[in-house]
Backbone as ProteinMPNN parsed JSONL, in Angstrom:
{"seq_chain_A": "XXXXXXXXXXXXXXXXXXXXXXXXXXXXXXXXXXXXXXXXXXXXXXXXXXXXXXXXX", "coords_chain_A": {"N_chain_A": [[2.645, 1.482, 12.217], [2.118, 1.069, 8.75], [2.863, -1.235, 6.048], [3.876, -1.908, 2.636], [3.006, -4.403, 2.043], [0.818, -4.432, 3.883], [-1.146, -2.915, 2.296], [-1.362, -4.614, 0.596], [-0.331, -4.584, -2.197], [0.825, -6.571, -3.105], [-1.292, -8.227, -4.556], [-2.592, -6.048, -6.351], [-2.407, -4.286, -9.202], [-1.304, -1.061, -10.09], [-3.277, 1.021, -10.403], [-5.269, 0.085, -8.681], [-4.167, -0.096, -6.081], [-3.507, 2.384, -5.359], [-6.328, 3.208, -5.467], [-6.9, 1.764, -3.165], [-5.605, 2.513, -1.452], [-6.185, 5.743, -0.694], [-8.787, 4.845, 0.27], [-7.642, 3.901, 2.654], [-6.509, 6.122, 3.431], [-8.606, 8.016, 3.948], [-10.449, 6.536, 5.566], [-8.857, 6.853, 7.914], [-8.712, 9.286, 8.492], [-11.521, 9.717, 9.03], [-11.736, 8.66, 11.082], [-10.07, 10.142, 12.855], [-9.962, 13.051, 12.535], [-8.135, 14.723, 12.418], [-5.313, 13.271, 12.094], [-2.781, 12.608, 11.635], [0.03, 12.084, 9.133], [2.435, 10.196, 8.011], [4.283, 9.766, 4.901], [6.203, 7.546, 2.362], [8.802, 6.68, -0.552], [8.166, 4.015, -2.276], [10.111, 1.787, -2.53], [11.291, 0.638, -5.719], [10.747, -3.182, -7.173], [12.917, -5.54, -7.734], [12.968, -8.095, -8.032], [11.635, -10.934, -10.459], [8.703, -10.983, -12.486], [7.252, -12.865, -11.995], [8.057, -13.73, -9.889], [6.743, -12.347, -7.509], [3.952, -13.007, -7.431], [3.518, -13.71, -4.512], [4.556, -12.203, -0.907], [5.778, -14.091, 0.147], [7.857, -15.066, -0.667]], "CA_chain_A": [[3.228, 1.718, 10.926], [1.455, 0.339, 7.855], [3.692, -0.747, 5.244], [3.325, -2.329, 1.241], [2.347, -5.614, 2.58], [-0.332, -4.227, 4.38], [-1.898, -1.942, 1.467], [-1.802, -5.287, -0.721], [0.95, -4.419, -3.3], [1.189, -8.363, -3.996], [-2.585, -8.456, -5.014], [-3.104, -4.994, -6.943], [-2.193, -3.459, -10.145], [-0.935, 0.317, -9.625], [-4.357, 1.86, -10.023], [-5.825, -1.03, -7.314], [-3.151, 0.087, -4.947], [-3.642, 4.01, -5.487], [-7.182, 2.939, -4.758], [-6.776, 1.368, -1.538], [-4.207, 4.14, -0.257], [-6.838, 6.672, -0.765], [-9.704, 4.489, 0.941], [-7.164, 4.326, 3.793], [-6.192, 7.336, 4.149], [-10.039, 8.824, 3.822], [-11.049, 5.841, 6.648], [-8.583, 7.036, 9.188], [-9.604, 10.777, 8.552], [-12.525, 9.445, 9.277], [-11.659, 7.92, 12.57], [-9.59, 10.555, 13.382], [-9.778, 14.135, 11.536], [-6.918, 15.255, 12.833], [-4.575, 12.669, 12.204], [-0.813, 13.164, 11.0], [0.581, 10.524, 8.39], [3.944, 10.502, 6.995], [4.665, 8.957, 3.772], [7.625, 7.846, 1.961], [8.45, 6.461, -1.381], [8.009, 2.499, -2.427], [11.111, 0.707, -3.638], [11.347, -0.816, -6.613], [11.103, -4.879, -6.328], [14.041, -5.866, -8.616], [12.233, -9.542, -8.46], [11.053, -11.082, -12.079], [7.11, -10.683, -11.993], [6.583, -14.358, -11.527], [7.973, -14.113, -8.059], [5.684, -11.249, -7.182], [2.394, -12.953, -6.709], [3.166, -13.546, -3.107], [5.399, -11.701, -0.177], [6.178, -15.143, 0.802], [8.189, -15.918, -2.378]], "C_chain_A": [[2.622, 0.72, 9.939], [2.527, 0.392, 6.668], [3.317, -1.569, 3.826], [2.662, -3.517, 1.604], [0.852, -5.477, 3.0], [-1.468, -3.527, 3.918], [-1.97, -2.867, 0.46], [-1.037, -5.299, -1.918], [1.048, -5.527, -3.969], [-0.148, -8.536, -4.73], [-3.08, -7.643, -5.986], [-2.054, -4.592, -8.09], [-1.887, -1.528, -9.822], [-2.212, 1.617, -9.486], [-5.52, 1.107, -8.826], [-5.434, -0.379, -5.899], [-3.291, 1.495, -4.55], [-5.201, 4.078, -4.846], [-7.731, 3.494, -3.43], [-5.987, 2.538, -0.946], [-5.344, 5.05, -0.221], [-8.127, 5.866, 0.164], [-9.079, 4.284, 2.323], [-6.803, 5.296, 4.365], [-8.051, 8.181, 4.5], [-10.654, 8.258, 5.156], [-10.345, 6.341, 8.038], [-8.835, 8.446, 9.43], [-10.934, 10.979, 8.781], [-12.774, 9.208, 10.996], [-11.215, 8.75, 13.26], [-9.139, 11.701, 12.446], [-8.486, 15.083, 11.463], [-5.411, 15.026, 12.892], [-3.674, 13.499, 11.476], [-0.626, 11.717, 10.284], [1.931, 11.049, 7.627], [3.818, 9.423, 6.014], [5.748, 8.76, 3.179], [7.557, 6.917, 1.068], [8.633, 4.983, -1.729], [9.118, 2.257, -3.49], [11.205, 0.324, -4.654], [11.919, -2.164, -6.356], [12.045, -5.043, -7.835], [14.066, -7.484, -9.007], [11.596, -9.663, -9.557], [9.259, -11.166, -11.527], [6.609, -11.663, -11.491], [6.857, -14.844, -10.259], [7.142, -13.175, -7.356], [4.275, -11.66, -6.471], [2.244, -13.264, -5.304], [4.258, -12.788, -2.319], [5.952, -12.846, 0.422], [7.138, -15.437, 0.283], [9.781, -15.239, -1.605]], "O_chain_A": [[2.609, -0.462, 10.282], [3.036, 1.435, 6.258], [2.163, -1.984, 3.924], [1.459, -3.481, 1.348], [-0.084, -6.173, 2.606], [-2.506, -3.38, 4.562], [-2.476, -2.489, -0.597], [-1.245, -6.247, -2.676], [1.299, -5.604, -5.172], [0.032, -9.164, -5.773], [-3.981, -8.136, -6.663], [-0.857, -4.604, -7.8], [-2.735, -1.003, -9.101], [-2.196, 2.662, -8.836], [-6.445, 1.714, -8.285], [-6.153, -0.203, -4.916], [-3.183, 1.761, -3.353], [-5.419, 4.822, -3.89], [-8.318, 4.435, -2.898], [-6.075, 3.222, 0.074], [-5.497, 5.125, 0.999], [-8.463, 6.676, 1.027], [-9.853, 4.454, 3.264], [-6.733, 5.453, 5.584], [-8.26, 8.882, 5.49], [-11.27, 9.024, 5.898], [-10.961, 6.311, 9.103], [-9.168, 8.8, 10.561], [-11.499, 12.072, 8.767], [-13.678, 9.504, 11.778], [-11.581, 8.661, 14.431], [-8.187, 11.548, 11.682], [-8.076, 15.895, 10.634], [-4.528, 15.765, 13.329], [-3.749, 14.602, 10.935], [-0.982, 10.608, 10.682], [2.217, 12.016, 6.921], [3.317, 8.329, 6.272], [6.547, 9.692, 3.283], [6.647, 6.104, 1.226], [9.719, 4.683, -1.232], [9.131, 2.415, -4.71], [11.217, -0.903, -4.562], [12.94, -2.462, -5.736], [11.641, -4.577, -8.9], [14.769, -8.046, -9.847], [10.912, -8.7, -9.905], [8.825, -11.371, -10.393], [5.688, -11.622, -10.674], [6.369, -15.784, -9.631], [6.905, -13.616, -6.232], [3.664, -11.14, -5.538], [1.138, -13.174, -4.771], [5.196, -12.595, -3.091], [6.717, -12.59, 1.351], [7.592, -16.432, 0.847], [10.856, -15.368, -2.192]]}, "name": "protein", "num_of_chains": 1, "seq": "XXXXXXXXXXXXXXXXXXXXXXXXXXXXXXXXXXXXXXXXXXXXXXXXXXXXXXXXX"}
């Protein structure tokens, strides 16, 4: 299971992130043409932006 953490969310801007999702999804269709992926929809962080720049925070 791959989840926001792991697509970078703390590092990217919303067209960064849209990006990367698409270069992952294209790489494992790559690896595996046949794959299955479920998706589901990203939270809103209800944190002020200045705690944002890390998942550590």
């Amino acid at each position: 299971m791959t989840g926001i953490n792991d697509l970078g969310i703390w590092e990217h801007n919303a067209v960064e992130l849209e990006s990367s999702l698409r270069t992952f999804i294209a790489n494992a269709r790559t690896a595996k043409a046949d794959i299955r992926m479920i998706f589901g929809k990203i939270l809103p962080i209800k944190r002020p932006l200045a705690s944002r720049t890390s998942p550590l925070r």
